[in-house]
C-alpha positions in Angstrom: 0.0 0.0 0.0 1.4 3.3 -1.1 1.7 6.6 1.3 2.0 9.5 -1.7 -0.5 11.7 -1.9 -2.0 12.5 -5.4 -1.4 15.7 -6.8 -4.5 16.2 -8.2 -6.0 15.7 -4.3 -3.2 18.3 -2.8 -4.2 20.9 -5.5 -7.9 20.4 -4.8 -6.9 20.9 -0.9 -4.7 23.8 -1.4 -7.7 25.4 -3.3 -10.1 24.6 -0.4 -7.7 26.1 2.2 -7.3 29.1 -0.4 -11.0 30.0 -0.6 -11.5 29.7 2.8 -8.8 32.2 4.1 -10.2 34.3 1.2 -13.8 34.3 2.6 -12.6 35.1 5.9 -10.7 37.7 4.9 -13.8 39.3 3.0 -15.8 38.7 6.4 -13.2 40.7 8.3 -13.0 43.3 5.8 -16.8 43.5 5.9 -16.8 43.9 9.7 -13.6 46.9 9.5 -15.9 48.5 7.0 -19.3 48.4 9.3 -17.4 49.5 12.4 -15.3 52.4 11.1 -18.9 53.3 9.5 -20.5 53.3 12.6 -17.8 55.3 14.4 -18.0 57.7 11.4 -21.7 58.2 12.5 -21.1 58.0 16.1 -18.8 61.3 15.6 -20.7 63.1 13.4 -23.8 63.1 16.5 -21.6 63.2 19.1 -20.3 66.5 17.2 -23.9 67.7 16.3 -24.3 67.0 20.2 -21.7 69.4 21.2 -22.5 72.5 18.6 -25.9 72.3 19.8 -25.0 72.3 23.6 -22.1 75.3 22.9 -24.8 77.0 21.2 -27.1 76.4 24.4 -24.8 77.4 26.4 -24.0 80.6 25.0 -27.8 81.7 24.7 -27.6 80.5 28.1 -24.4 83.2 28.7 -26.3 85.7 26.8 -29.8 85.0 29.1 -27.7 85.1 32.3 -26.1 88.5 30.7 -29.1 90.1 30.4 -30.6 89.1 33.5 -27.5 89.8 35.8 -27.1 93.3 34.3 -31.2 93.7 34.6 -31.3 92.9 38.5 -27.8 94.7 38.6 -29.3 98.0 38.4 -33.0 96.8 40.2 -31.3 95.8 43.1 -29.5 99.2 43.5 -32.6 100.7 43.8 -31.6 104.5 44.2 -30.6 106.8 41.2 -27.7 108.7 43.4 -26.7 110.6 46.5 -27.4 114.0 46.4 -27.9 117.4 48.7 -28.1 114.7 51.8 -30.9 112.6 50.3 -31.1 109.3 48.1 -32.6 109.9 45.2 -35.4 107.0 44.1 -37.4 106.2 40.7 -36.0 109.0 38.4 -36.9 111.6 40.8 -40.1 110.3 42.0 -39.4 109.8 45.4 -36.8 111.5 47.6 -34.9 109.8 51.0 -33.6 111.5 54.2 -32.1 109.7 57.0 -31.7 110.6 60.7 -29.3 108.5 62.7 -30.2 108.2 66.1 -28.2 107.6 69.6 -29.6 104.7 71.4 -30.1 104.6 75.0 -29.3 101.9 78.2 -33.0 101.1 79.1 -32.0 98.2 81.5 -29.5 100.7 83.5 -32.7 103.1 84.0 -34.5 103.7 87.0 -38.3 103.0 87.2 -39.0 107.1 86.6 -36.3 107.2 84.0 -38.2 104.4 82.4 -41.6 105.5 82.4 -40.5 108.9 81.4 -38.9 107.3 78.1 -41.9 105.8 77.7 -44.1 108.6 77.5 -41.5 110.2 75.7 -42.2 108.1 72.7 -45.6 107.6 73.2 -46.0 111.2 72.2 -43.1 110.5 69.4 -45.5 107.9 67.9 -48.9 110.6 68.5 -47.0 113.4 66.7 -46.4 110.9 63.2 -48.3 112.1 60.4 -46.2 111.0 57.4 -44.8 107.3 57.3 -41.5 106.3 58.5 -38.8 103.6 58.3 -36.5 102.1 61.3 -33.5 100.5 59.6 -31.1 99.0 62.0 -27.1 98.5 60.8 -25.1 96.0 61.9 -21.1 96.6 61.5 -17.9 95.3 62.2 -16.0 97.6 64.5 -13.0 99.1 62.0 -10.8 100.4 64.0 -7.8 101.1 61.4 -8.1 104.8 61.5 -8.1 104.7 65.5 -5.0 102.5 65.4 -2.9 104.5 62.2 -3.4 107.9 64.1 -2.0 105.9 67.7 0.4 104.7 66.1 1.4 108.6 64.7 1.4 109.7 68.5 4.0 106.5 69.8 5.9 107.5 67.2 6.0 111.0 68.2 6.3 110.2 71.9 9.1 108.0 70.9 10.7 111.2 69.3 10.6 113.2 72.0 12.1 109.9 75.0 15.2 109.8 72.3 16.0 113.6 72.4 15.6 113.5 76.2 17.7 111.3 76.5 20.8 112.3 74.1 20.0 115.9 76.1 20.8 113.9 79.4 23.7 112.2 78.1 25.0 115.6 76.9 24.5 117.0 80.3 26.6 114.2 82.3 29.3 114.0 79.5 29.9 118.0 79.6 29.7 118.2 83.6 28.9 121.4 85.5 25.2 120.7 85.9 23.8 120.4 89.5 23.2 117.0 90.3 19.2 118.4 91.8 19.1 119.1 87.9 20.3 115.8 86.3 18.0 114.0 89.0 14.7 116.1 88.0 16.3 115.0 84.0 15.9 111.4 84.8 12.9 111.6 86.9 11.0 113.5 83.4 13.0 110.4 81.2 11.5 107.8 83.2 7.9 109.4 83.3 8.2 109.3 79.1 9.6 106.0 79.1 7.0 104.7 81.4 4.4 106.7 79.1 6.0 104.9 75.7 5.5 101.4 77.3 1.9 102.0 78.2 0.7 103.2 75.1 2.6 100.6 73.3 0.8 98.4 75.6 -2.6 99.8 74.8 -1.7 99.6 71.0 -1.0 96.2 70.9 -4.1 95.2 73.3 -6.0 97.3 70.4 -4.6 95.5 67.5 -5.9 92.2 69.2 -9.2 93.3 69.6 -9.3 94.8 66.0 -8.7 91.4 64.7 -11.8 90.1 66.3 -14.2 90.0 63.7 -17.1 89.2 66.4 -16.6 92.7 67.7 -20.1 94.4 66.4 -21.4 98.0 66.5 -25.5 98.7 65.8 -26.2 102.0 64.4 -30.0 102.9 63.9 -31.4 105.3 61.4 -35.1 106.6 61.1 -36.3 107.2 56.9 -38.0 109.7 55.8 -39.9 109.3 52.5 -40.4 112.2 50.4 -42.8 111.8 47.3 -42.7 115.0 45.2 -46.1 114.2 42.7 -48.0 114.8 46.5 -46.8 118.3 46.7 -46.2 119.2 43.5 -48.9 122.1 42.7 -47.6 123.7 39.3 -45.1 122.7 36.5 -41.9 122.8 38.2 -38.7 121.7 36.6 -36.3 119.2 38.2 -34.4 121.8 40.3 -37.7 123.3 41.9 -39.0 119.9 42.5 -35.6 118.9 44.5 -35.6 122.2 46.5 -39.6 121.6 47.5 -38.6 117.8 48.6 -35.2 118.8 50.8 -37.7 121.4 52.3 -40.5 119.2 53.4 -37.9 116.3 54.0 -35.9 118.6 56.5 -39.2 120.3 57.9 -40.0 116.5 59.0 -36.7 115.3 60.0 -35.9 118.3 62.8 -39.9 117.5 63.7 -38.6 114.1 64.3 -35.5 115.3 66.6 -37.2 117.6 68.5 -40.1 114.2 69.6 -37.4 111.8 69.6 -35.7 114.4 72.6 -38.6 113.8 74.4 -36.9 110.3 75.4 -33.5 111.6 75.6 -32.4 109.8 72.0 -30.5 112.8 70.7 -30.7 112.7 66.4 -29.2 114.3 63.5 -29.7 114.4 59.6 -27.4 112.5 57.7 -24.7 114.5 54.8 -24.6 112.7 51.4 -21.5 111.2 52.5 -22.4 109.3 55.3 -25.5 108.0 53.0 -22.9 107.2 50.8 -21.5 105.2 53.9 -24.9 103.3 54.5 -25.2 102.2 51.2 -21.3 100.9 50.7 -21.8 99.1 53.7 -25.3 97.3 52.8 -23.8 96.2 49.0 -20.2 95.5 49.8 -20.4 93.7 53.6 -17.6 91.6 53.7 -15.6 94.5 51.9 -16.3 97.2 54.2 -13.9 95.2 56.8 -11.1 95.9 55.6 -11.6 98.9 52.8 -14.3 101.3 53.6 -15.7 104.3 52.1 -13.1 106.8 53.6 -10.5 104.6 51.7 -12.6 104.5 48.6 -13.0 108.2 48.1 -9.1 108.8 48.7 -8.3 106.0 46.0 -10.7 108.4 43.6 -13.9 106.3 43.6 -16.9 108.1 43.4 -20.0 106.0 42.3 -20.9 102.5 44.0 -20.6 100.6 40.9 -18.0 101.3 38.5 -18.2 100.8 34.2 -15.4 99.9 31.8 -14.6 102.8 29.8 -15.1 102.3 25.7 -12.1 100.6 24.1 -11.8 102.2 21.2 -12.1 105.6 23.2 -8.5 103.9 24.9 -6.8 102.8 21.8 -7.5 106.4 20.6 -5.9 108.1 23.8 -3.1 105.7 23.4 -2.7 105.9 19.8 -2.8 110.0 20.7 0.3 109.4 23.0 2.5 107.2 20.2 1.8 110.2 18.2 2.6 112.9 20.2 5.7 111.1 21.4 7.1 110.6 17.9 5.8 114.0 16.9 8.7 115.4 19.4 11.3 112.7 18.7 11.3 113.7 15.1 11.2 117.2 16.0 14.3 116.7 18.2 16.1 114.9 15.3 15.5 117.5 13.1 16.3 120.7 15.5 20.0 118.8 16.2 20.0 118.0 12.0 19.8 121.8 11.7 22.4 122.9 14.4 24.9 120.5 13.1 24.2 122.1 9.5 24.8 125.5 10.8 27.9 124.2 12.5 29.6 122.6 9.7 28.7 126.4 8.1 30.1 127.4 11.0 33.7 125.6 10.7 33.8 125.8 7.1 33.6 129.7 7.9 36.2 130.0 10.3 38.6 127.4 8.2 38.7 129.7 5.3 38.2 133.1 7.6 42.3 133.9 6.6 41.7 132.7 3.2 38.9 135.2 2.7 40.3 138.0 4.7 43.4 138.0 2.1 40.7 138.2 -0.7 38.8 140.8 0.6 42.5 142.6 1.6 43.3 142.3 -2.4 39.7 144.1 -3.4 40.4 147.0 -1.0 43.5 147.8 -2.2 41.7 147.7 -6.0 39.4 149.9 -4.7 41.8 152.5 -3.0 44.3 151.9 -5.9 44.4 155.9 -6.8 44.9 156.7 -3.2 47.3 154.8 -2.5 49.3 154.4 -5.6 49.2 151.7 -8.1 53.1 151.0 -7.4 52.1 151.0 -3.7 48.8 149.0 -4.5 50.5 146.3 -6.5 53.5 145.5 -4.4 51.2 145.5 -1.4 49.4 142.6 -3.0 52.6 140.6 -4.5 53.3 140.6 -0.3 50.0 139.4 0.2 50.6 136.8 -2.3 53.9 136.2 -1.3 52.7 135.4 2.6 50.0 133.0 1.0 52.5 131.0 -1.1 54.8 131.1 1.5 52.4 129.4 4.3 51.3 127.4 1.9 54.3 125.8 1.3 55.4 125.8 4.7 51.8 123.7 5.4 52.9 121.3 2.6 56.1 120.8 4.0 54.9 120.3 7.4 52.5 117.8 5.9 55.4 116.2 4.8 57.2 116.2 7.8 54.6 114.5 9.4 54.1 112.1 6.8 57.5 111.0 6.9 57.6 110.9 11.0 54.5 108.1 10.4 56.4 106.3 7.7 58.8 105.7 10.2 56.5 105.0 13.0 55.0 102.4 10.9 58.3 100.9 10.1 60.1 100.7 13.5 56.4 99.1 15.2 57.0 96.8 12.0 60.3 96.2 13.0 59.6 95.1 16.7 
């Protein structure tokens, strides 16, 4: 029995084996093709996905623009500060304020008591116009207080160091009293004693400062003002501000005068300390540390600042680049001038001999029957004779020199 294998049956194999790698190389081509089809797809909604969630988002930024810059200017709620009042709804309504100093109730006797109570029984029975009690709670800033101790250590400490270099004169030149340099040390040690405490106190207030639970209540009392009540006539806006500060005022010294009554002493409010109320009410947590006193120093004068126009600033600057060149070229030139008139200058003053000889041959032309024409021409054959003669006495020195560098060159050659 015979092992070989038939040709005919390996070609027929091979063929097999050949179609089926071929088949499954179609399948897997088939199945790259789907898949990077799909992921094709899955890209192109993914990336419809995001432009239409960018474009979402930026009505959403436009909405939230709107609306923030809306209820900006609704929560403000006041036009501006002006002649001690807050001004309100284009004019329509007018604010005065009246801060008042509280009393210790508790600490009172049982008359004291009563009497405060009547007091502002008859401050509620005099009210004919309506009124608002706004109560202010603030952080006690005591920065000023501590900047102008600090001013008087310092000058105290001034004063303990020439005291001393005065006593230490005294003892090193001798011939004071010792009574004298006694009382001298006794006055030392009383400002030296003084320095310590009121470093003392400064520190202790510097402690305290940095408390931020230390509080202060301040109350006001508001007066509403609304000029369409007492308006009688056509008034412009001037009038109409005058005829609210009037009754506003008339109301707010009634109002002092009751509130006296129950020994809470009151005064009207200037436009900066409205100013003060309102910082304080919008910017809380900034008052802390930079209040309104700070703000008008730094050159701040409204409550809410607005970016100027850019193009309005890339003029000013583009002004500037101009002007600045403008003088540079103007400086060039003024020095490309002088320098002009220089060389003039030294061209002038090189041939000053050279044209004073000239000018010394035309006069004697000129004066030639005066003088003599013998006279006249042997003066200029002496002029010409001078000129030929420093002439060649320039030439030669010219050549001196050249030959002194000739040899220069050839002994520096030579080494």
């Amino acid at each position: 029995m015979s092992n070989s294998i038939n040709p005919e049956e390996l070609t027929s194999i091979l063929i097999i084996v050949l179609a089926v790698m071929i088949l499954v190389l179609l399948v897997l081509v088939c199945a790259y093709v789907i898949i990077k089809v799909k992921n094709k797809q899955k890209k192109n909604k993914e990336g419809e996905i995001q432009v239409n969630q960018k474009s979402a988002q930026s009505d959403v930024r436009k909405i939230a623009k709107e609306y923030i810059k809306e209820s900006v200017f609704k929560f403000m709620e006041f036009d501006k500060v002006e002649d001690n009042m807050i001004v309100q709804k284009n004019g329509n309504k007018y604010l005065m304020v009246i801060e008042c100093q509280g009393i210790n109730y508790d600490l009172m006797s049982n008359a004291e008591k009563i009497s405060v109570e009547e007091g502002f029984l008859q401050f509620l029975n005099t009210l004919r116009h309506p009124i608002q009690i706004y109560i202010q709670t603030r952080t006690v800033n005591l920065s000023d207080s501590i900047n102008n101790y600090a001013k008087k250590i310092n000058e105290i400490k001034v004063k303990l160091d020439n005291m001393v270099a005065n006593y230490e004169k005294k003892r090193e030149m001798g011939g004071y009293p010792a009574e004298r340099l006694q009382r001298d040390f006794y006055e030392i040690t009383k400002q030296r004693n003084l320095y310590e405490y009121a470093k003392d106190v400064m520190q202790d207030t510097q402690r305290v400062s940095q408390n931020k639970n230390v509080l202060n209540k301040k109350y006001y009392i508001i007066i509403p003002c609304y000029p369409g009540d007492i308006e009688s006539g056509n008034f412009d806006k001037e009038e109409i501000k005058n005829l609210a500060f009037s009754e506003l005022y008339t109301k707010a010294q009634s109002i002092i005068r009751t509130l006296a009554a129950c020994e809470i002493s009151g005064r009207i409010l200037n436009s900066n300390e409205l100013v003060d109320i309102l910082y304080v009410a919008y910017n809380r947590d900034e008052a802390e540390d930079y209040g309104v006193d700070k703000a008008l120093k730094g050159g701040f004068y409204e409550l809410y600042s607005t970016a100027p126009d850019v193009l309005d600033k890339k003029m000013r600057e583009l002004s500037m680049q101009i002007e600045q060149k403008a003088l540079a070229l103007a400086n060039e030139k003024v020095l490309q001038a002088r320098s002009k008139k220089e060389q003039e200058a030294i061209a002038m003053e090189e041939n000053m001999e050279k044209t004073t000889r000239e000018r010394a041959k035309e006069i004697l032309d000129e004066n030639e029957q005066y003088i003599g024409r013998k006279t006249a021409k042997r003066a200029k054959q002496i002029l010409e004779e001078e000129e030929n003669t420093k002439e060649g006495g320039g030439s030669a020195n010219a050549k001196k020199e050249e030959q002194k560098t000739t040899r220069r060159t050839r002994t520096s050659r030579a080494k």
